[in-house]
N, C-alpha and C positions, 0 to 999 in steps of 0.2 A: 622612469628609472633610466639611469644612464644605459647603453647600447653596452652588449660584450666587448665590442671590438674596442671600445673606450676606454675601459676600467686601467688605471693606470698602473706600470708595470716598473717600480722605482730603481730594482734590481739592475734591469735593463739599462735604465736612463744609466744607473749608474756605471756599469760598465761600460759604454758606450761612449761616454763622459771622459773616465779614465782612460781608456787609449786615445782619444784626442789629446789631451793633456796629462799629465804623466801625475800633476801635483796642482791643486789649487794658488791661493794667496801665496803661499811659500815661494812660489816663485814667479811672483804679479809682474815683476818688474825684469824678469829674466832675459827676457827677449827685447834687447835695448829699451825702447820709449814705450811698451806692450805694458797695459797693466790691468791684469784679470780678473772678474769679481764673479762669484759662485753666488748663486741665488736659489734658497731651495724655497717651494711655494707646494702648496697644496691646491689643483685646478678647482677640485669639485665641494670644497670647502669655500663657500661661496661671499663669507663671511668675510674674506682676506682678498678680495679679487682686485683690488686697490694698491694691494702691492705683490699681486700672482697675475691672475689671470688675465684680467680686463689691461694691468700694466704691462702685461706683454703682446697682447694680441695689438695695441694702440702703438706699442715702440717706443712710448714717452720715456723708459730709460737711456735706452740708445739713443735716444735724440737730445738728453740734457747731459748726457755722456761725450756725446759730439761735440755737444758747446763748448767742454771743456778742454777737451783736446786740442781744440782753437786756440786758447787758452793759454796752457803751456805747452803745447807740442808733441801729446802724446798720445798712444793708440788705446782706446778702454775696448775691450771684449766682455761682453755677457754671456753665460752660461746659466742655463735654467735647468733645474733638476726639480723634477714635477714629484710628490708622493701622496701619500693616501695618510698620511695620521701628521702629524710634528713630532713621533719622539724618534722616526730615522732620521730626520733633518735633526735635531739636538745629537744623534750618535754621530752623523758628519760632519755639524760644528768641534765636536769634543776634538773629529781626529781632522780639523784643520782641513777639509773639504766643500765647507760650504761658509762663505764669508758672511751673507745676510739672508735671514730668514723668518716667515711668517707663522703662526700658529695660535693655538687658543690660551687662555689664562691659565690653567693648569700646567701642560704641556712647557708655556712659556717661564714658568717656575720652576717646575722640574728642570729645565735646560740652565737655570741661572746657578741652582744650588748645585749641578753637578760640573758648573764649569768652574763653580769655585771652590769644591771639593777636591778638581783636579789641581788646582794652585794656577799659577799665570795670571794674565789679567782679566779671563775670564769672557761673559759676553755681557750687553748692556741692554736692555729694554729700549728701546728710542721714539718708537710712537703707535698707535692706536689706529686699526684697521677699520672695525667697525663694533656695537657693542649695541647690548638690549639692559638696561637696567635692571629690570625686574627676571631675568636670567631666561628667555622665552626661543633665545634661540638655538636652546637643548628639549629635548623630548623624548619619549617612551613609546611607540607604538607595539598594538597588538594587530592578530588578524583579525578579519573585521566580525568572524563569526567566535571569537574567544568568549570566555566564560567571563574576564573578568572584566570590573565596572569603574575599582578603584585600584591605586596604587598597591595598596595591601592585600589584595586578592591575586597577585605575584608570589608571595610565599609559596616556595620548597617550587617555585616553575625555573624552564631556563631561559635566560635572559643573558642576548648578545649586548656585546657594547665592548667599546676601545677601553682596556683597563689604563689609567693615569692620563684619562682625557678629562675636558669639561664634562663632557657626557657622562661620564662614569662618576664624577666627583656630585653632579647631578642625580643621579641615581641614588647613589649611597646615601646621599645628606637628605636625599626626598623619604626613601625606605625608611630612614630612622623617624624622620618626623612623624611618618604613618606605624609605626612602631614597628617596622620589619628590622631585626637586627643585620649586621655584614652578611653573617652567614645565614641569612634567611631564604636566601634565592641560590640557584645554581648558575654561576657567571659564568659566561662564556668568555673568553678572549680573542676576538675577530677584530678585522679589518671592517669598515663600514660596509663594504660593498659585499664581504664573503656574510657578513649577517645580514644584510637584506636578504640574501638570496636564500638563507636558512630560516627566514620569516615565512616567506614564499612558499618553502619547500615544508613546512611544519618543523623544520632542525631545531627549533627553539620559540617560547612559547612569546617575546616578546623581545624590541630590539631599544636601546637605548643611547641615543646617536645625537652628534652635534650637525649644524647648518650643514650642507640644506636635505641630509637623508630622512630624516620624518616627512619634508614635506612633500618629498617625490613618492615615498614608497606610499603615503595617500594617495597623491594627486593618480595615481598609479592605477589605483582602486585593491592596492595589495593588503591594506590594514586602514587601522583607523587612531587617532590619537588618544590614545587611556591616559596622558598626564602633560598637561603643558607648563614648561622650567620654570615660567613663570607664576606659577604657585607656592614657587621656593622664595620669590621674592629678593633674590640675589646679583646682585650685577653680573653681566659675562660677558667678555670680552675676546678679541685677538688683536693678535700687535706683528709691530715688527721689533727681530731681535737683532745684533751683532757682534761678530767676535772684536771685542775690543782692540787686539791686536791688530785687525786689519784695520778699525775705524782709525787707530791713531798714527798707522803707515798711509791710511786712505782718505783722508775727511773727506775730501774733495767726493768721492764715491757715493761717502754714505750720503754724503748733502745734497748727489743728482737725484739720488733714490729716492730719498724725503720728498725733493720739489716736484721728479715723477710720479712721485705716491699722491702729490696735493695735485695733479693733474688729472690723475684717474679720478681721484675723488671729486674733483669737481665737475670732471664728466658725468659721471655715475649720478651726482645731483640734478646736474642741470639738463641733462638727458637717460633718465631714467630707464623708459624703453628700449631706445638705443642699446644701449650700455647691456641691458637684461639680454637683449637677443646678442649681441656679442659674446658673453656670456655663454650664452648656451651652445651658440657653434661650436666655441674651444672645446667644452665640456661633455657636449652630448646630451647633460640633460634639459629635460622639456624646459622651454622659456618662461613657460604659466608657472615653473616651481621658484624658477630663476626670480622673477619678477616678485615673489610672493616673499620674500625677502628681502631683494634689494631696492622692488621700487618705492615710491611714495608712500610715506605712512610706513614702510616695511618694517620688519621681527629686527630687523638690521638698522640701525645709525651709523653714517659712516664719516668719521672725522676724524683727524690724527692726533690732536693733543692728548695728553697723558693726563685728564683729569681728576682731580682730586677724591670725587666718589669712587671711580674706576681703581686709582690704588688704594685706596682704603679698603676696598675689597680684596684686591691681593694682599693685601696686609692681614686679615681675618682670613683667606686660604688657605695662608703656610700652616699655621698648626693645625689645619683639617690634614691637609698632605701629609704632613709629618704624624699625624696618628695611624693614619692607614698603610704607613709604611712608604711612600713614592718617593718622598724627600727627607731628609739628611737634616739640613739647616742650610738658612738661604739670607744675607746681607740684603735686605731688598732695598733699602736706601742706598747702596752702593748698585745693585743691580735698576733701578728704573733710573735712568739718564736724561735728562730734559735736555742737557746741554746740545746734542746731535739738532735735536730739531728749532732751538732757539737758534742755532748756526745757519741754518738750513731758511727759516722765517718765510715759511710758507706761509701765503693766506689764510684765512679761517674761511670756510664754507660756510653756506646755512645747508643743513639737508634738506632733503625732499620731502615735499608737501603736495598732497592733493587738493589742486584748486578747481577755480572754476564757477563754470552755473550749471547747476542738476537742470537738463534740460526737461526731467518730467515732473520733475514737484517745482521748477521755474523759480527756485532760489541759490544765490550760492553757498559754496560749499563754504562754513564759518568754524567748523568744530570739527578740528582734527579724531576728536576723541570718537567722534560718530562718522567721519566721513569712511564711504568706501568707494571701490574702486571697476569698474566694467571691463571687457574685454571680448569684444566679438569676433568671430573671423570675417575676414575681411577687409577689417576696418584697420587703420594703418595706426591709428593711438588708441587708447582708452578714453571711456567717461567717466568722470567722477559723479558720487553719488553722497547726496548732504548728510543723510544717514541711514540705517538700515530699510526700515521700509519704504525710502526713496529708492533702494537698491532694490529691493523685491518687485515693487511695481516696474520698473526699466527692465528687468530679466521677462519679468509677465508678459508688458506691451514689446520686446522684440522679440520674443521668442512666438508671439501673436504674429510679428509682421513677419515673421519666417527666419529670424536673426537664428545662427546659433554661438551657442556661448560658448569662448573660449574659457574665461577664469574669470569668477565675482570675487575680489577681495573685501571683509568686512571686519571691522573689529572687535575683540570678545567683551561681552558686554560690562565685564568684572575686569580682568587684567589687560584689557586693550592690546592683546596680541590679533596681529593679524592672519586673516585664514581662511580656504574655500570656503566661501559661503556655505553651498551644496553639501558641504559636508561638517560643518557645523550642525551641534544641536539647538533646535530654536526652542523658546519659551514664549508663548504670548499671554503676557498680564498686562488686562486690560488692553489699550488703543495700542501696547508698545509690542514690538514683534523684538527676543532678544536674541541675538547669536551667542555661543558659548562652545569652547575650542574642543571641550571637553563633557562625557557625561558627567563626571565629577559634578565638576562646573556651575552646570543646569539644575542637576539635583541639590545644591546648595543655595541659590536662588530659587528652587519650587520650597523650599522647606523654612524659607523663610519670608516667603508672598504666598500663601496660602491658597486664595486666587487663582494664582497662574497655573496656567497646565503647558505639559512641553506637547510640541506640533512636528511634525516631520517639515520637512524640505518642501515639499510638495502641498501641506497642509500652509505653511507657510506663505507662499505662493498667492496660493486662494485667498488668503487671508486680509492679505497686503491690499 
């Protein structure tokens, strides 16, 4: 879990902000060849670190900001205004304080329908941070000693979560499919960080949170995960967003951001580790959670286009939003912009892949779908692992030669999210040993392989 002294304090930034500069964009260009660009980001929201966190700790803006000043002659300033959800960063777009901004698909709708609720030209969708198809990087945990087993064993409990985030549109769309109606649970309306801590403290009986607060408050040993998003089967995404009036006083701006954005991302690819512990410096939290996301095989795919399955899901959102009340009505053909990044024509990446040769089952690694991922201390990289019980036995034989383990990453056997091993529920049917993120999960494959019986961690182990 992130460190107290970390938890970010957006109020602060914000005043702190404001008496350096009196006004944002409004006055980019006020101070002769001076021209300002406001960047609000989310650190710990680990999902967007491609154009937040990873992009600022590297400097790739200021440095394609630079180029451009070469260019035509003039001075760019960046200001970064760090918060903890995306709907301050959309109330500081609204009031013309924050030019470009990152956030989740929810959040990022809500920001578009109420910029153009306000009239003006609004803000524009422009590209794609990082994204899980099957919606895997939102989740629900409880404590680890809760009563309950499934979604719908939440009824009439309280349950933290950011109300008009992914997380919360997660929740709600998961409750009903388990037949819990809106008002079936007692919501809380917290900050990620203030509902962990009331997970923690008993304040509430279960927390429902987007990247990367499920996987710290496990990796934690504070709870355990009662429902993985990818059960909803729904794409989820974050993006970057901007206020159109700056993009069209700024191209130049937005198009450094873009090609900085396809800098980080190709960092973050092509040196996944790296990138992960960078990461976690800025942030505080643990690197094992860092990593359990964004590296290889991660809950996270990080690339920028605006894909066609990606806004068809924003397209099937709005009238979820608009039932529950968060949103109004939103032009989203007018609101998602290709144009910025056709401008911009940054590379395409391939994400990150774990390769390799399993040095203990002595084959390589061929199937993403099975491979997982090791992590000892010590040791300066990882090892890949071909598939689960090639992971088991590698944790057996080092934890034999006195190794200890920093983080097993392995994939869930049904929705291919990935997750602590260790704290995955295994299933051995037959020769196959299975992970599953969730009891759910498990109990859905014992009930339909007769056979198998579920094994602990340690049962596992042995097994392997």
């Amino acid at each position: 879990m992130p460190r107290p002294g970390l938890v970010t304090r957006p109020l602060l930034a914000a005043a702190l902000f404001a008496a350096a500069t009196a006004c944002s964009s409004a006055s980019a260009t006020g101070d002769g060849g001076t021209v300002q660009v406001v960047v609000g980001y989310q650190s710990k929201t680990i999902n967007t670190v491609t154009a937040g966190t990873l992009l600022r700790a590297r400097g790739w803006f200021e440095q394609r900001l630079a180029e451009q000043g070469r260019k035509d002659g003039r001075t760019y300033k960046v200001a970064w205004q760090d918060y903890d959800s995306g709907a301050p960063i959309t109330a500081q777009m609204l009031a013309d304080k924050i030019d470009i901004g990152s956030m989740g698909d929810y959040p990022l709708l809500i920001n578009g329908s109420r910029a153009q609720q306000a009239g003006g030209p609004g803000t524009r969708l422009v590209s794609v941070t990082g994204y899980n198809l099957l919606g895997a990087l939102n989740g629900v945990v409880v404590p680890n000693d809760s009563p309950a087993h499934t979604l719908a064993d939440l009824r009439g409990k309280r349950v933290s979560t950011s109300v008009g985030s992914a997380a919360d549109g997660t929740l709600v769309q998961a409750l009903r499919r388990a037949g819990v109606p809106d008002d079936g649970i007692r919501k809380q309306n917290q900050q990620p960080a203030v509902g962990a801590s009331a997970l923690k403290a008993g304040g509430v009986d279960a927390l429902a949170q987007f990247v990367a607060w499920p996987g710290a408050v496990v990796f934690a040993g504070d709870g355990r995960l009662l429902y993985d998003g990818a059960a909803l089967g729904r794409p989820t995404l974050h993006g970057v967003v901007v206020r159109q009036r700056y993009g069209t006083e700024h191209p130049e701006v937005v198009r450094a951001f873009l090609n900085a954005q396809a800098d980080a991302t190709r960092y973050l690819n092509e040196h996944p580790l790296e990138a992960s512990r960078t990461v976690a410096e800025a942030t505080g939290l643990p690197a094992e959670v860092v990593h359990l996301y964004n590296g290889p095989n991660g809950i996270a795919t990080f690339a920028t286009p605006l894909r066609p399955e990606l806004v068809a899901a924003l397209r099937e959102d709005v009238p979820f939003l608009a039932s529950v009340g968060v949103l109004k009505a939103l032009d989203l053909e007018k609101f998602v912009d290709p144009s910025y990044l056709a401008a911009a024509a940054p590379p395409d990446v391939p994400p990150a892949r774990i390769t390799g040769t399993d040095e203990t089952c002595g084959r390589p690694v061929t199937d993403s779908r099975q491979a997982g991922e090791l992590w000892f201390q010590g040791e300066d990289t990882t090892r890949p692992a071909a598939d689960p019980v090639c992971l088991l036995r590698a944790v057996k034989a080092a934890t034999a030669a006195g190794k200890k383990l920093r983080a097993a990453y392995v994939p869930d056997a049904a929705t291919g999210t990935r997750w602590f091993a260790d704290k995955d529920h295994w299933v051995e049917d037959g020769a196959a040993l299975l992970p599953f993120t969730t009891e759910d999960g498990a109990r859905a494959h014992l009930a339909a392989h007769p056979g198998a019986r579920a094994v602990s961690w340690a049962e596992a182990l042995a097994a392997a």
